[in-house]
C-alpha positions, 0 to 999 in steps of 0.5 A: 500500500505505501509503494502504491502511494508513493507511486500515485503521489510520484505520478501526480507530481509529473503530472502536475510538471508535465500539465502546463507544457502541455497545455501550450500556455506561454506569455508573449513578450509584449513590446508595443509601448502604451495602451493595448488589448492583447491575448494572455497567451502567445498562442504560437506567435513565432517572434513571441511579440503576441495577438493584438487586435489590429486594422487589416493591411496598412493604415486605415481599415474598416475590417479588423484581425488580430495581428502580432502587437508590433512593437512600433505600435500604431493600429494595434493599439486600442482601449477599453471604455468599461463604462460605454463598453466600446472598444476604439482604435488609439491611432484612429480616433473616433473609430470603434470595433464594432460586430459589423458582419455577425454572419461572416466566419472570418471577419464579423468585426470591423472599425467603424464610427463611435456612437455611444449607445449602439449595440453593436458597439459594446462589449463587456470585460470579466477580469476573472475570466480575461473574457471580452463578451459581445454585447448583444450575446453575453454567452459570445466570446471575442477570440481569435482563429486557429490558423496562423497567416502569414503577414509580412515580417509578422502574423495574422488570425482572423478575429471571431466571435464564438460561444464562450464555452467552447472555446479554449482559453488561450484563444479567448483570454484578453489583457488590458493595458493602460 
């Protein structure tokens, strides 16, 4: 009974060693500098420099993904507004995510006109969870795609909106930063 102990208390500490490698969990080296809404886990960014959410091309957009956080910062820097829900672009001011096309399975969000009230507009932050939900269906969550794209020097996922719990954490677990 005491070998079969040890045993079992040798197996679970193995497991415990073992359980977050596995898991795929690694913190990304954020270098944008300011404000900025990234994932908690570097989910495979291959320069470690994590997933923002970002403008698609250069500059301006009106579709959002998310994207490396790029270390010169620009169009993946956005802020959370806890009181009106939205989320706004910091490099285009007066412009805010919004769930523009809730029907497309690659790019439901876009970067359009703040207006203070609009629905699709507001989302809400749990700071246990880490969980962006969108306003119109709490039970949905912001997240990013599976597929990694190529894009340039850096990366690229689509940004999606899912059903909270079927989603894996990594891909739904957002930071802010002020």
């Amino acid at each position: 009974m005491v070998q079969y102990n040890l045993i079992a208390t040798m197996l679970a500490a193995t497991l415990l060693l073992i359980a977050p490698l596995t898991a795929g969990s690694e913190a990304p080296d954020i270098q944008t500098q300011g404000t900025v809404i990234y994932l908690a886990d570097n989910l495979n960014e291959e320069a470690k420099l994590g997933w923002c959410i970002d403008t698609q091309g250069r500059g301006f957009s009106e579709k959002l993904h998310s994207h490396s956080c790029k270390p010169g910062g620009g169009d993946v820097q956005f802020s959370f507004d806890a009181k009106t829900g939205m989320i706004e672009s910091v490099e285009f001011e007066g412009k805010c995510m919004t769930l523009s096309d809730p029907e497309n399975t690659e790019v439901p969000f876009g970067l359009l006109d703040c207006v203070e009230g609009d629905v699709t507009q507001q989302f809400s932050y749990d700071k246990d969870s880490m969980d962006f939900r969108i306003g119109t269906d709490e039970s949905k969550c912001v997240a990013v795609a599976d597929a990694i794209i190529e894009a340039g020097p850096f990366q690229s996922r689509y940004l999606i909106f899912a059903r909270c719990a079927d989603l894996s954490p990594g891909y739904k677990q957002w930071v802010i930063r002020k």
